[in-house]
Backbone as a printed PyTorch tensor [residue, N CA C, xyz], in Angstrom:
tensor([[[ 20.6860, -26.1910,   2.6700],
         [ 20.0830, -24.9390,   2.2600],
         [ 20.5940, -24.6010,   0.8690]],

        [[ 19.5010, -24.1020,  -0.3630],
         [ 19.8140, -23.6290,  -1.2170],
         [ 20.3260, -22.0190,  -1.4320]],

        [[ 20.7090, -21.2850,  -2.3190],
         [ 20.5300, -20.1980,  -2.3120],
         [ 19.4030, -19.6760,  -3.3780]],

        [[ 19.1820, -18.7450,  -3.6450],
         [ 17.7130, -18.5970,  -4.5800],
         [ 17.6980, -18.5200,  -5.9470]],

        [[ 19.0650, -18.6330,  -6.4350],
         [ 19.4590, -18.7870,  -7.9880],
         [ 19.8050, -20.0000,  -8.0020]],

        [[ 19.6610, -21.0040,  -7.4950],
         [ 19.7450, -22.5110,  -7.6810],
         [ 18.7980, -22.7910,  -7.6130]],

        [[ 18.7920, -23.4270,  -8.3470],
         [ 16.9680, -24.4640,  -9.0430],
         [ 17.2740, -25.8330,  -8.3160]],

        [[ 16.0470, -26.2130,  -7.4600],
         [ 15.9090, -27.7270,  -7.3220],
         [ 14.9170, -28.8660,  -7.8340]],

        [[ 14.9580, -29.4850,  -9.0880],
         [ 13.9190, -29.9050,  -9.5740],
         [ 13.2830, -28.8770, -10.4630]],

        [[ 14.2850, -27.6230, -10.8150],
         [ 13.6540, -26.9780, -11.7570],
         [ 12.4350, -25.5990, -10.5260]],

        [[ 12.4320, -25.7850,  -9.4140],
         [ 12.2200, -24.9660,  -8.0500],
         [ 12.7250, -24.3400,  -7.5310]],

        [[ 12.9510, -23.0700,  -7.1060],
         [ 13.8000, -22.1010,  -6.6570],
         [ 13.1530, -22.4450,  -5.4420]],

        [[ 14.7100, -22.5070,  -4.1540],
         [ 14.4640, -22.6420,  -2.9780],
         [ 14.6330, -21.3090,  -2.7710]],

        [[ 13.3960, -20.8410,  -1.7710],
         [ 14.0880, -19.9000,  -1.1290],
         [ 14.6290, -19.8090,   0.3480]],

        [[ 15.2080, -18.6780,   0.6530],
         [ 16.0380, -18.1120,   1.4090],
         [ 15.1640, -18.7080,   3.2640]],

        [[ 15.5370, -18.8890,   4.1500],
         [ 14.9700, -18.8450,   5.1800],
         [ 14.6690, -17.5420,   5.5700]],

        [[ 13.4020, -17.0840,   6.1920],
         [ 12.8100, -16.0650,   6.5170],
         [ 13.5120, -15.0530,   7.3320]],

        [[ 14.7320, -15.3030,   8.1450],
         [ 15.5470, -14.8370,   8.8360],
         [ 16.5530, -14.0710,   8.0700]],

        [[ 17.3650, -15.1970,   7.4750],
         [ 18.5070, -14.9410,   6.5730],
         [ 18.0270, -13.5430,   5.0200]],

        [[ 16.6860, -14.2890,   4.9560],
         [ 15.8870, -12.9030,   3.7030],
         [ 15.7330, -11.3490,   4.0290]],

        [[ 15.4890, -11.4570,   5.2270],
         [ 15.3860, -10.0240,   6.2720],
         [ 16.6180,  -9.6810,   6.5350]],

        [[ 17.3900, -10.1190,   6.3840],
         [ 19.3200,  -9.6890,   6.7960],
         [ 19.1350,  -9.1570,   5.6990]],

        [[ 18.9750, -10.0790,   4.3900],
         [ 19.9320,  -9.5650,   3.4310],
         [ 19.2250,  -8.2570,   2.3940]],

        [[ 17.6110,  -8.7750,   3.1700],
         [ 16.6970,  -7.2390,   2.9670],
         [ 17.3290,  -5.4140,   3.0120]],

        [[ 17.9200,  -6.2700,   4.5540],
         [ 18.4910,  -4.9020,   5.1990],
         [ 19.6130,  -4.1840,   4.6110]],

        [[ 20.1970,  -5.3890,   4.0540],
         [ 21.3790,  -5.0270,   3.1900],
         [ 21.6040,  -4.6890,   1.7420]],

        [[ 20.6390,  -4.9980,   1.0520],
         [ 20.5730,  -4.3860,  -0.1610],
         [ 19.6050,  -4.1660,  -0.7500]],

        [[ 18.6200,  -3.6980,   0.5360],
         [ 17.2250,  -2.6320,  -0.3670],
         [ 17.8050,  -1.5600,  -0.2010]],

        [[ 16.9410,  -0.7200,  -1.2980],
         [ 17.2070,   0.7760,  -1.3340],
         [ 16.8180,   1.5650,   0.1490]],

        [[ 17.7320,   2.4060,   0.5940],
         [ 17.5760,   3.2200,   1.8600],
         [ 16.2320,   3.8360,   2.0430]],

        [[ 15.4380,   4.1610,   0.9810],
         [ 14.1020,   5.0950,   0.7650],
         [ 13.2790,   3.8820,   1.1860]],

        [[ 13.0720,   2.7080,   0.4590],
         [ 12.2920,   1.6700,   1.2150],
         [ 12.2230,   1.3240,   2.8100]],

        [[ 14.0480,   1.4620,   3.3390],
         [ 14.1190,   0.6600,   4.2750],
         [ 13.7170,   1.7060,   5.6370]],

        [[ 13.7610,   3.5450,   4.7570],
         [ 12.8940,   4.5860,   5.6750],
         [ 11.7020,   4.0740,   5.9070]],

        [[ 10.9610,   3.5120,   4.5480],
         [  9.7460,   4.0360,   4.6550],
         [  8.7570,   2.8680,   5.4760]],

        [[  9.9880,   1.8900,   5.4800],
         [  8.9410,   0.5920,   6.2690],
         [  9.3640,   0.7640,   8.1980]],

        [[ 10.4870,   1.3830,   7.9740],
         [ 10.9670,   1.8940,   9.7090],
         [  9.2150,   2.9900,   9.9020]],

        [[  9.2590,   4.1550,   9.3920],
         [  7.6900,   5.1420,   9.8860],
         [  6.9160,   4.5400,   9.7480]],

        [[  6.5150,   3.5870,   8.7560],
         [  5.4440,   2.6420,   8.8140],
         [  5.1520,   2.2790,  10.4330]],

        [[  6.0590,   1.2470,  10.5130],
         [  5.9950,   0.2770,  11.8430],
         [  5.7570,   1.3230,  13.1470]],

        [[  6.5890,   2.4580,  13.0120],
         [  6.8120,   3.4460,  13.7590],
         [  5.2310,   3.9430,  14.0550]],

        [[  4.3460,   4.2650,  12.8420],
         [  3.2130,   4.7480,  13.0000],
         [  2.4660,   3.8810,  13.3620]],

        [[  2.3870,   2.6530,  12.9220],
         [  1.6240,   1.3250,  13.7550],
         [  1.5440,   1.6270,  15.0390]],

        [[  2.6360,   1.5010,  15.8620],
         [  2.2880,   1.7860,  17.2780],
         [  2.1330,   2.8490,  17.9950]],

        [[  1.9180,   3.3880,  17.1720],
         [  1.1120,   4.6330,  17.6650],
         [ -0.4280,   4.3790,  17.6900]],

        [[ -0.6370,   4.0610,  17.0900],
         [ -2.4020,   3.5840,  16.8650],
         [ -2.9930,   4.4680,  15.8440]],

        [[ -2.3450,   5.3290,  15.3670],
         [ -2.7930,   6.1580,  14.1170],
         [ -3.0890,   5.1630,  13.0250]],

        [[ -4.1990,   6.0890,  11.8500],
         [ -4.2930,   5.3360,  10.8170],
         [ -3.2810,   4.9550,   9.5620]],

        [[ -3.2530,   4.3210,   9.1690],
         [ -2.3430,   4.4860,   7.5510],
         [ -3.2360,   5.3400,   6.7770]],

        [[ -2.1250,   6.1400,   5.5710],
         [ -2.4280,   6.9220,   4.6400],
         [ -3.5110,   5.3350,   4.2770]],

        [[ -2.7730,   4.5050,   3.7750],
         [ -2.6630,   3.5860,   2.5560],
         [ -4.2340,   3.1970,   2.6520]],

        [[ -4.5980,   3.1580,   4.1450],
         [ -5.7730,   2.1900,   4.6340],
         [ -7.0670,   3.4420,   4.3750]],

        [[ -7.0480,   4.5860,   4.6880],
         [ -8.0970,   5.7880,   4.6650],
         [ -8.7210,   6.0680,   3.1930]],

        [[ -9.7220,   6.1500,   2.9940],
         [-10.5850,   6.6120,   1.8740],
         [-11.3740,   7.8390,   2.0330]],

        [[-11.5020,   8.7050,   1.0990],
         [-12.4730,   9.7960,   1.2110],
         [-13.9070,   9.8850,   2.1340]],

        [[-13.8530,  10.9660,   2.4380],
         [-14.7620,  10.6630,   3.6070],
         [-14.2150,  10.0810,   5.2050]],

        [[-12.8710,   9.9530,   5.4960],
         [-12.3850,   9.0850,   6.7810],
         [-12.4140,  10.1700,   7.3730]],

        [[-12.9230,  10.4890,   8.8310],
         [-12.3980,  11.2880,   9.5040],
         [-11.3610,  10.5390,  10.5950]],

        [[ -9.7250,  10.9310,  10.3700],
         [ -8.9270,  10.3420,  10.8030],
         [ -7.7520,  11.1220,  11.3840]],

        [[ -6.7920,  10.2970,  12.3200],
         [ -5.7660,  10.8700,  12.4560],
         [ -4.6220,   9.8900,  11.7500]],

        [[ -3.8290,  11.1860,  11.5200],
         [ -2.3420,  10.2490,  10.6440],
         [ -1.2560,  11.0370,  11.4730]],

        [[ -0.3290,  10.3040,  11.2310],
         [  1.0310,  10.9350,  12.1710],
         [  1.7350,  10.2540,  10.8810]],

        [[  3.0980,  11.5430,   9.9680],
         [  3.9540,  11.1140,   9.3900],
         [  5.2480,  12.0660,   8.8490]],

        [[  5.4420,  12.4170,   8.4270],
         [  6.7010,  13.1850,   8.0480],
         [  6.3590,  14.2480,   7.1100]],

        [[  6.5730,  15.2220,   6.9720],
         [  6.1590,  15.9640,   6.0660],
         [  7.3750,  16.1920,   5.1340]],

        [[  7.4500,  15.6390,   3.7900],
         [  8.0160,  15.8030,   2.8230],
         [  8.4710,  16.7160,   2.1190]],

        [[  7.0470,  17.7790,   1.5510],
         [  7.4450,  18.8770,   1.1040],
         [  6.1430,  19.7180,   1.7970]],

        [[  6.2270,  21.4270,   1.3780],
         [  5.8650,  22.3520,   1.5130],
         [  5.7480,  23.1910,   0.2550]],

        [[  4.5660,  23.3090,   0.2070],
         [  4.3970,  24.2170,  -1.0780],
         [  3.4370,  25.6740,  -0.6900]],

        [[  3.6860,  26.9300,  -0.9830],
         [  2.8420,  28.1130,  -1.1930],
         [  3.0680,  28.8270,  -2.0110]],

        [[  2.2420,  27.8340,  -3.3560],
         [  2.1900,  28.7890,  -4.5960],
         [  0.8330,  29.6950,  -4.6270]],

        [[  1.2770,  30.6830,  -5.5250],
         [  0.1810,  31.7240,  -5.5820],
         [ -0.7160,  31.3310,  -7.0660]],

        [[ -0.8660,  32.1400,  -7.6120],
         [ -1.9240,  31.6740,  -8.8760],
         [ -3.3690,  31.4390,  -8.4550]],

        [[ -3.6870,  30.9640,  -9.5810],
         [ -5.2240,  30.7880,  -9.6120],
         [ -5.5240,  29.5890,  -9.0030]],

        [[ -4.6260,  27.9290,  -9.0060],
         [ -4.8050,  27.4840,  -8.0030],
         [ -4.4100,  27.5510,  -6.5140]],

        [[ -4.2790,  28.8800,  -6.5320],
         [ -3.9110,  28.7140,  -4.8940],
         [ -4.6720,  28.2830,  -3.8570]],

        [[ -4.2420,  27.5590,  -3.0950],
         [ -5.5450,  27.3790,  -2.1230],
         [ -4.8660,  27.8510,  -0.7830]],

        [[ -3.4510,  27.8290,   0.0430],
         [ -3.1780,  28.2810,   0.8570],
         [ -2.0590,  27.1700,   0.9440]],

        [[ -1.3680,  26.9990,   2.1450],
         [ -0.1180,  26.6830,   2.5230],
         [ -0.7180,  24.6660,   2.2490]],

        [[  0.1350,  24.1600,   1.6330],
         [  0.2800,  22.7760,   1.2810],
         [  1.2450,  21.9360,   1.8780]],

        [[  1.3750,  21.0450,   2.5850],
         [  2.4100,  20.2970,   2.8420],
         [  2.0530,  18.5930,   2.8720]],

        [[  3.2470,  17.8860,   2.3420],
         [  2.6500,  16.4960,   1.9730],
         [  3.4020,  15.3900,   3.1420]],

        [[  2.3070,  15.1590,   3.7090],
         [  2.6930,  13.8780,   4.7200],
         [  2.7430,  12.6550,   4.4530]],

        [[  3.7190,  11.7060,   5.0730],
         [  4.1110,  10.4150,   4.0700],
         [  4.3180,   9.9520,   5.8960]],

        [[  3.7940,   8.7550,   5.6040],
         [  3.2720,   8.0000,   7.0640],
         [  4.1750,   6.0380,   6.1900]],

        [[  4.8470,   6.0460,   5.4950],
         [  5.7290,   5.1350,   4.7730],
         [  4.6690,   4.0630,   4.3340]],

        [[  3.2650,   4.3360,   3.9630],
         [  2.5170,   3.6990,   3.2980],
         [  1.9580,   4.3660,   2.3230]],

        [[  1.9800,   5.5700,   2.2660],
         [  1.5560,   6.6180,   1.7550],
         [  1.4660,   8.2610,   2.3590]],

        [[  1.1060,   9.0960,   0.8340],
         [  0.8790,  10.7170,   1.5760],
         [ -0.4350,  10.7700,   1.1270]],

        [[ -0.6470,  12.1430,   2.1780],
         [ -1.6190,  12.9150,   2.0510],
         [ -1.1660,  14.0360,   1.9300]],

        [[ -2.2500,  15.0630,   1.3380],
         [ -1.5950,  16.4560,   1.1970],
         [ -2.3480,  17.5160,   2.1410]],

        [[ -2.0450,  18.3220,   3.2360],
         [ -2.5210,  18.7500,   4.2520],
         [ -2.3620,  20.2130,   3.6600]],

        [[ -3.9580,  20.8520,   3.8160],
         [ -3.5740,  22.2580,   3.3190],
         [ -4.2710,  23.1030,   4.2710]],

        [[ -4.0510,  24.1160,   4.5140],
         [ -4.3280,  24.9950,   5.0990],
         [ -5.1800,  26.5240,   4.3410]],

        [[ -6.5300,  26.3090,   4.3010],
         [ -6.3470,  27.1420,   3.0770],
         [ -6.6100,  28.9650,   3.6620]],

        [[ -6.1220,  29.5190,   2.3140],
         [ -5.9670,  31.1410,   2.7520],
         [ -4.4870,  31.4250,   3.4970]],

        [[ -3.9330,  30.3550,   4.1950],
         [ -2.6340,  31.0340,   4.8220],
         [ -1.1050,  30.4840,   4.1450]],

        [[ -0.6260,  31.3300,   4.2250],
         [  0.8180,  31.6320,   3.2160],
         [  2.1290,  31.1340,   4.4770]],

        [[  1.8320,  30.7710,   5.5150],
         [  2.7490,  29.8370,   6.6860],
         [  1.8310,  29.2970,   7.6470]],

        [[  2.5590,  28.1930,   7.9970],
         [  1.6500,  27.6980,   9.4450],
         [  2.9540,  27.5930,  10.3000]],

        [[  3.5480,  27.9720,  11.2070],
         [  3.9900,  27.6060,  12.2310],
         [  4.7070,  26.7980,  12.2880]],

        [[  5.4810,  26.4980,  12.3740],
         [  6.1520,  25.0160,  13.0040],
         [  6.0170,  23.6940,  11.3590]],

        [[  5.2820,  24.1950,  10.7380],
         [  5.3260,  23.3950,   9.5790],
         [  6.4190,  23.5270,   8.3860]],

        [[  7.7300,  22.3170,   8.4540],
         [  8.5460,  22.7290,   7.6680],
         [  8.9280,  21.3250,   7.1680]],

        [[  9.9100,  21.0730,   5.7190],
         [ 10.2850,  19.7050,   5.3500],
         [ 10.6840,  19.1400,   6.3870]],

        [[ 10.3080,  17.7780,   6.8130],
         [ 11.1190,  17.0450,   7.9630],
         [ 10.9100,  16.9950,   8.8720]],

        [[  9.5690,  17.7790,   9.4230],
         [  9.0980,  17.5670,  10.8490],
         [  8.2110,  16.6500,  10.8830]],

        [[  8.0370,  15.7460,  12.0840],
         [  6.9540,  14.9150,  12.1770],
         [  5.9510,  15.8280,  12.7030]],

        [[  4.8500,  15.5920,  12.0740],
         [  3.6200,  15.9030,  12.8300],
         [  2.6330,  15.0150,  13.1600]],

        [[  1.2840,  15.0440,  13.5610],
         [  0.1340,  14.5920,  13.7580],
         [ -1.0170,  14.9810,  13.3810]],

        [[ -1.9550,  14.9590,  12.3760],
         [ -3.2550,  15.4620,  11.7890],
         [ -4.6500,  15.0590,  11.8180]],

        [[ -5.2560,  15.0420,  12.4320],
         [ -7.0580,  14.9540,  12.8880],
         [ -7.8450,  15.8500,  12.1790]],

        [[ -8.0670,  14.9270,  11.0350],
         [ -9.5510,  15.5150,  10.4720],
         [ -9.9850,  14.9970,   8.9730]],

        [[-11.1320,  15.2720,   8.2660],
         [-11.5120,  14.6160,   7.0920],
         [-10.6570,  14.4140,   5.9610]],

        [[-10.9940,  13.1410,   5.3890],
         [-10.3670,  12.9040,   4.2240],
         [-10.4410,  13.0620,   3.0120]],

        [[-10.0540,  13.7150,   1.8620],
         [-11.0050,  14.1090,   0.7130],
         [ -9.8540,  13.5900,  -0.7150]],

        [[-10.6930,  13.9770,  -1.6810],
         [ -9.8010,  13.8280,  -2.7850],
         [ -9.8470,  14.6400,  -4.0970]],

        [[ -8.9610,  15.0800,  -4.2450],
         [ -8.2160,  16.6040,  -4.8990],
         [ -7.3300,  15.9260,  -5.8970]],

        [[ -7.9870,  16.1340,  -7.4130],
         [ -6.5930,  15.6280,  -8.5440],
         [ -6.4870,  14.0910,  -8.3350]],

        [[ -7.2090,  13.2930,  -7.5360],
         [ -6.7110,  12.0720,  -7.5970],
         [ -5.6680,  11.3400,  -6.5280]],

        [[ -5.1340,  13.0110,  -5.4340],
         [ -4.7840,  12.8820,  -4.5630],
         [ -5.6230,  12.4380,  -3.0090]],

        [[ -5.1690,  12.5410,  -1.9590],
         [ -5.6500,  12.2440,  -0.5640],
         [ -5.2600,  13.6010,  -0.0920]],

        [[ -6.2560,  14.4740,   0.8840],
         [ -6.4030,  15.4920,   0.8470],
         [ -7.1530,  15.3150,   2.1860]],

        [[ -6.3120,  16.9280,   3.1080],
         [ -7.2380,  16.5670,   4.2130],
         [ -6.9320,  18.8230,   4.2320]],

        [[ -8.6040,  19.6060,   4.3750],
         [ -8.5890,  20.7340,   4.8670],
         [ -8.3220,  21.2820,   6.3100]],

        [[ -7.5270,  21.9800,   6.2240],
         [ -7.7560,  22.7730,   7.5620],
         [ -7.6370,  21.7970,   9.0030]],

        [[ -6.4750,  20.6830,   8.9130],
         [ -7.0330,  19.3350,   9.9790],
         [ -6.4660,  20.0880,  11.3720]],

        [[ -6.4900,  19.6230,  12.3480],
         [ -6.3690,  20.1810,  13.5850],
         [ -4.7670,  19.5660,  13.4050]],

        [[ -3.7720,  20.0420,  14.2150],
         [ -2.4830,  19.0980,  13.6730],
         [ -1.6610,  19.3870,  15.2950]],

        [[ -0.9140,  18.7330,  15.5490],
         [  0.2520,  18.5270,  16.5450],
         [  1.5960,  17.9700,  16.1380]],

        [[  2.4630,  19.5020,  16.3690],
         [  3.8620,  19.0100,  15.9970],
         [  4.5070,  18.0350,  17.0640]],

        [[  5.4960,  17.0810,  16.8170],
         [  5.6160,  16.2630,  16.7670],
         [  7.3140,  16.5670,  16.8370]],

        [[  7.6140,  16.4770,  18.5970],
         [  9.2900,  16.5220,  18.6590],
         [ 10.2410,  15.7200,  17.4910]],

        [[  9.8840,  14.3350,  17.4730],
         [ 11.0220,  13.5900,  16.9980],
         [ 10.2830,  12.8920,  15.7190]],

        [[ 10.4810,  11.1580,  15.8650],
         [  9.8780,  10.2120,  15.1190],
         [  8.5380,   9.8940,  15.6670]],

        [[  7.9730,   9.7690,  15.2390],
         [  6.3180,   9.2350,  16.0200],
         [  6.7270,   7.9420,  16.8440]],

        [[  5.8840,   7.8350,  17.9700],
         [  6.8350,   7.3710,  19.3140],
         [  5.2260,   6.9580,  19.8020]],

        [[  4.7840,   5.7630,  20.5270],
         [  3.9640,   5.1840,  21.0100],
         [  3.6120,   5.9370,  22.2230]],

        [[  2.2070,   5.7720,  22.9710],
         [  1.9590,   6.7250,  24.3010],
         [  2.5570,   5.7050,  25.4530]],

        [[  3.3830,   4.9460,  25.0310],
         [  4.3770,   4.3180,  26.5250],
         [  5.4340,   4.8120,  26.7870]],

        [[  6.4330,   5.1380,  25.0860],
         [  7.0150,   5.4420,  25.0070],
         [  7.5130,   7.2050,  25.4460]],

        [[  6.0120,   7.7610,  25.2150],
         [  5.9620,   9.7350,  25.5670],
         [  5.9120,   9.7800,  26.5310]],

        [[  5.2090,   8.4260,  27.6860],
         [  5.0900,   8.4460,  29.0540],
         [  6.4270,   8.4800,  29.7750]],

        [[  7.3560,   7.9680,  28.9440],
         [  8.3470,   7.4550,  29.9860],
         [  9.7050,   8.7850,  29.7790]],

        [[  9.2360,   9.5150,  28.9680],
         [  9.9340,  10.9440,  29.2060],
         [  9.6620,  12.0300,  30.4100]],

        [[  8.3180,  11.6480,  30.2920],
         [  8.0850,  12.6460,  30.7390],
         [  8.3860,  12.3130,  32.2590]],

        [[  8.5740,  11.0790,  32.7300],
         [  8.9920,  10.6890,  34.5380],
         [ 10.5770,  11.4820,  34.7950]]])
């Protein structure tokens, strides 16, 4: 076995696929190694990816909500918060209301409804939403709490 800064024939061997994923774990940045854990996390859930949805999707996403914004001004549109599903965000707004409930940095939620695009962003109005105890968790996994 080579390591990957040794040239063979002028060929960088690489790493075995095993040994690359160790050392993945070990010296990627922590923000990556979040964002591919909710990824996978949201996979089995059966929800969509941000990454995969285009304007016009009527979809559900399950992901983390990042930030929260309710600015006033002339663009106001109502309470903003940006969900990051570790492929991407969307920005979930609520418009006309200045709080929603249960919506704060760091909660997982769940969101059902159209997809649009605002500024160049991913944008979903008014979506129907379900907070979301923990990490997004598969329906085998919610089953087996509840026994």
């Amino acid at each position: 076995m080579r390591f990957p800064d040794q040239r063979a024939g002028g060929v960088t061997v690489p790493f075995p696929r095993t040994l690359r994923a160790l050392t993945a774990r070990l010296t990627d940045p922590v923000e990556m190694l979040d964002a591919a854990d909710l990824a996978g996390r949201v996979h089995r859930t059966g929800c969509s990816h941000v990454a995969t949805v285009s304007r016009g999707d009527h979809v559900t996403l399950t992901g983390r909500v990042r930030t929260v914004l309710t600015c006033g001004g002339e663009d106001f549109l109502g309470l903003t918060a940006e969900v990051f599903d570790g492929t991407g965000a969307v920005e979930v707004c609520w418009l006309g209301r200045r709080t929603v409930p249960g919506i704060d940095t760091g909660r997982c939620l769940r969101v059902t409804g159209r997809v649009g695009v605002r500024h160049g962003h991913k944008i979903m109005f008014n979506p129907r939403y379900e907070l979301l105890d923990e990490q997004p968790r598969t329906a085998v996994e919610e089953s087996r709490d509840r026994v």
